[in-house]
MIMITOR-852223 format. One record per residue (C-alpha): residue in one letter; x, y, z. Coordinates in Angstrom, 3 decimals, m for minus. Example, Ala and Ser with C-alpha at 12.3 -4.5 7.8 and 13.67 -1.06 7.14 Angstrom:
<ketors>
 rest       c1       c2       c3
    A   12.300   m4.500    7.800
    S   13.670   m1.060    7.140
</ketors>
This chain:
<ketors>
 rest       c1       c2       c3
    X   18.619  m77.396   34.676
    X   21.034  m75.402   36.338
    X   22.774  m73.987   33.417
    X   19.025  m73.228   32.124
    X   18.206  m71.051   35.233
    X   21.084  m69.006   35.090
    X   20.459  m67.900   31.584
    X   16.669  m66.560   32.747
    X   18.380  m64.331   35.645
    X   20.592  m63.359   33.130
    X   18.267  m62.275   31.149
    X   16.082  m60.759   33.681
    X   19.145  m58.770   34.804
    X   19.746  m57.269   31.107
    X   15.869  m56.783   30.865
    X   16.039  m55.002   33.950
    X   18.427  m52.683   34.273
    X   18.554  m51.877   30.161
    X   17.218  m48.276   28.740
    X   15.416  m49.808   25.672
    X   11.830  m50.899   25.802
    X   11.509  m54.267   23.694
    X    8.055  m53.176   22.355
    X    7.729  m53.196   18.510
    X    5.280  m50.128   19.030
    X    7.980  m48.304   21.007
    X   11.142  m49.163   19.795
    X   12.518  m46.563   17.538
    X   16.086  m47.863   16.642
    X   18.274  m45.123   15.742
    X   19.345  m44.397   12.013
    X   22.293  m46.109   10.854
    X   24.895  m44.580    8.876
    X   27.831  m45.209    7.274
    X   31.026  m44.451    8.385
    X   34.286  m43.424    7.680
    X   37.419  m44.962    7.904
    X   37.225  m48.446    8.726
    X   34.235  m49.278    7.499
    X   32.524  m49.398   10.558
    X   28.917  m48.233   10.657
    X   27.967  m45.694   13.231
    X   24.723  m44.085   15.183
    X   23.954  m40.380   13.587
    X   22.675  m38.781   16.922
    X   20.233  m35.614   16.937
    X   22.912  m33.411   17.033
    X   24.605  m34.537   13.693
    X   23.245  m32.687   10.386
    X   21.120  m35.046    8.009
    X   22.154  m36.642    5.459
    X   21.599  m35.936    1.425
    X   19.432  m39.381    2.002
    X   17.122  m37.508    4.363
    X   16.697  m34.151    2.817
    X   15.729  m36.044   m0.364
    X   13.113  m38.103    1.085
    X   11.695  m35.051    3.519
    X    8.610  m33.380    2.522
    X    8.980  m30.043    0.314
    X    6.798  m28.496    2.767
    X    9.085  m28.931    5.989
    X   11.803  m27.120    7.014
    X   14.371  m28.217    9.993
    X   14.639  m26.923   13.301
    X   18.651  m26.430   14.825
    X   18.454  m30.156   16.083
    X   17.544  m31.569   13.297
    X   14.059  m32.309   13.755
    X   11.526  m31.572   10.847
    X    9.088  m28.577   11.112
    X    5.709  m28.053    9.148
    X    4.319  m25.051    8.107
    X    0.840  m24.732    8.533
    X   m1.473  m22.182    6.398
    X   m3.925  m19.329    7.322
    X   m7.247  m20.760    8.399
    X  m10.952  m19.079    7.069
    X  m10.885  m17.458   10.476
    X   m7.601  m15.589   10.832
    X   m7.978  m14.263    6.949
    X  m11.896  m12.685    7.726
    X   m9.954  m11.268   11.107
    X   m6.852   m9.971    8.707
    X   m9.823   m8.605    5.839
    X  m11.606   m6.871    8.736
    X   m8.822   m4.924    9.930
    X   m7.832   m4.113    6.477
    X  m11.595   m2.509    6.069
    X  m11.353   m0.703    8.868
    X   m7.899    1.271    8.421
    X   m9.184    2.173    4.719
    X  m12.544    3.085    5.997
    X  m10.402    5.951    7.733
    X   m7.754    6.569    5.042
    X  m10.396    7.037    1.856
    X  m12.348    9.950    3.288
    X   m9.110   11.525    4.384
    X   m7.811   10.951    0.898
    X  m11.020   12.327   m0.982
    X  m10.501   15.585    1.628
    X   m6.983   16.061    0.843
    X   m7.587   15.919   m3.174
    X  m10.694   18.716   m2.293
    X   m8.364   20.573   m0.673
    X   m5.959   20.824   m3.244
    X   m8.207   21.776   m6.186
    X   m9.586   24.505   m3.388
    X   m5.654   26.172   m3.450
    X   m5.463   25.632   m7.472
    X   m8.534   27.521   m7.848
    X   m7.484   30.249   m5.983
    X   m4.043   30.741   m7.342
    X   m5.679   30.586  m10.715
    X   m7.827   32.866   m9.658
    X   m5.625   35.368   m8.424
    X   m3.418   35.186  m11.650
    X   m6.327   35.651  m14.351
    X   m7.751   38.833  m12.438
    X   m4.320   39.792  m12.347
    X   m3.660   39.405  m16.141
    X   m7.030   41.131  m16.532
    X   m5.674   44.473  m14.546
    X   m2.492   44.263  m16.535
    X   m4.142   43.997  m20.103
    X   m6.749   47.128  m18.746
    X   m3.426   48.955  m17.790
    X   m1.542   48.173  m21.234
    X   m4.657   48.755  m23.589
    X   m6.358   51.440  m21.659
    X   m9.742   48.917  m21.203
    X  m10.665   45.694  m20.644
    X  m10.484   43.028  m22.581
    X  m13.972   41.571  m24.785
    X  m13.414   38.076  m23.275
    X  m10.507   35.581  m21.834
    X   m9.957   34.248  m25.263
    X   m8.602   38.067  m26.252
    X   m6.113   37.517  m23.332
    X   m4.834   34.781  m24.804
    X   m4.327   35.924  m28.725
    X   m2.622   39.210  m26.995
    X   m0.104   36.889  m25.099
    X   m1.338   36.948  m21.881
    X   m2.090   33.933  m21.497
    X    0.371   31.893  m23.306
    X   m0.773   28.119  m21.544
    X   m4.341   28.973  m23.190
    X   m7.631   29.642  m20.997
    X   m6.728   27.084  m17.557
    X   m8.996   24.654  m16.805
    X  m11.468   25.742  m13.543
    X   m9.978   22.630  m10.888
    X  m13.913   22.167   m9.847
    X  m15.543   21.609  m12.855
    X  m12.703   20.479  m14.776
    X  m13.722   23.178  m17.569
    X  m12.073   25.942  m19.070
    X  m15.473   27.344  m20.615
    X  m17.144   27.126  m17.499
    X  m15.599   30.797  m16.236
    X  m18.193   33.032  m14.999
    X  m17.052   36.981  m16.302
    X  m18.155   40.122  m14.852
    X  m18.530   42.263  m17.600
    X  m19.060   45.882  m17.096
    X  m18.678   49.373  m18.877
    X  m15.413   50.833  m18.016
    X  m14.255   54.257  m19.077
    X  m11.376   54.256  m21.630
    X  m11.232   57.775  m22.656
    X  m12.910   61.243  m22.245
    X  m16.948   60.429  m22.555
    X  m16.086   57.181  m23.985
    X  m17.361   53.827  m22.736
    X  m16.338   50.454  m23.253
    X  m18.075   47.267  m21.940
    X  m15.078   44.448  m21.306
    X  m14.096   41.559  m18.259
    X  m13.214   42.792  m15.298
    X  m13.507   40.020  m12.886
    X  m14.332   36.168  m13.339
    X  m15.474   33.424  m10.643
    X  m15.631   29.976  m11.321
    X  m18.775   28.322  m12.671
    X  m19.411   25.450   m9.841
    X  m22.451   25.928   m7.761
    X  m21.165   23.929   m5.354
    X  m20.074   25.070   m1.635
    X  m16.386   24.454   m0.398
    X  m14.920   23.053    2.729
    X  m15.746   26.298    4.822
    X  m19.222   26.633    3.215
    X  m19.133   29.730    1.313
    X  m20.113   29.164   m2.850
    X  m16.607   28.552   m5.010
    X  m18.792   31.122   m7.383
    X  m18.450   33.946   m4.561
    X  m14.735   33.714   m4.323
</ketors>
């Protein structure tokens, strides 16, 4: 009887006073491993890196923290992506116009450097041949135009030139009718409102 009641304080000491709560729910007993040398087994703590064991059976989709420990990643849910597609909407709502006024912008400087070099050509074929040339396309046989008749950058023609053609002296009391200027054939208005067919 005696020896009986000094195993139950014994046991209510170890109970006690012992970290480990004997709970099946609880308890988490620590993974075993095997060691090295004498053939002991010992504890793998959080600290040690896991084993080939444990990366095999771990989930594709996890990756592992600095202690060890498993991390998920989760995905992007309905309402972060409609938040993500708004602000996308938004920044091109600003860039497209900008865009659109850029590419206007440029065909505005083509046209006027083309501009400037036909009238030019014009003057210089007047100059060489004492008149004006009978159209654009007599520019081109005579080599002034070696690229052909260019392409008007608002229309995206190169028969859509509007010529001036007027009566120009060549000689004494002799008249000849030839180009002397051209415009382009749009109808439309440019960024600072005047007609591209005044320019």
């Amino acid at each position: 009887m005696e020896l009986g009641m000094a195993i139950g304080e014994l046991w209510s000491i170890v109970f006690r006073h012992s970290p480990f709560v004997i709970c099946p729910l609880s308890f988490d007993p620590p993974l075993k491993e095997q060691g090295s040398g004498t053939g002991g087994q010992r504890l793998r703590t959080e600290n040690q890196e896991p084993t080939t064991r444990d990366k095999r059976l771990r989930p594709k989709d996890q990756e592992t923290r600095d202690n060890g420990q498993p991390m998920l990643f989760r995905g992007f849910t309905l309402l972060e992506t409609m938040i993500a597609l708004s602000v996308v909407l938004i920044l091109a709502s600003f860039a497209i116009p900008a865009y659109y006024l850029a590419i206007q912008r440029a065909r505005e400087a083509v046209l006027r450097q083309d501009l400037y070099t036909l009238r030019s050509l014009i003057d210089e074929f007047a100059v060489d041949k004492q008149r004006p040339p009978a159209s654009l396309q007599e520019l081109v046989e005579a080599g002034y135009l070696r690229g052909g008749i260019p392409v008007d950058p608002i229309t995206d023609s190169s028969e859509s030139w509007q010529v001036d053609v007027e009566d120009v002296p060549s000689g004494a009391d002799d008249m000849q009718s030839g180009v002397v200027d051209l415009h382009s054939g749009s109808e439309d208005n440019s960024l600072d409102g005047t007609s591209y067919s005044s320019w």
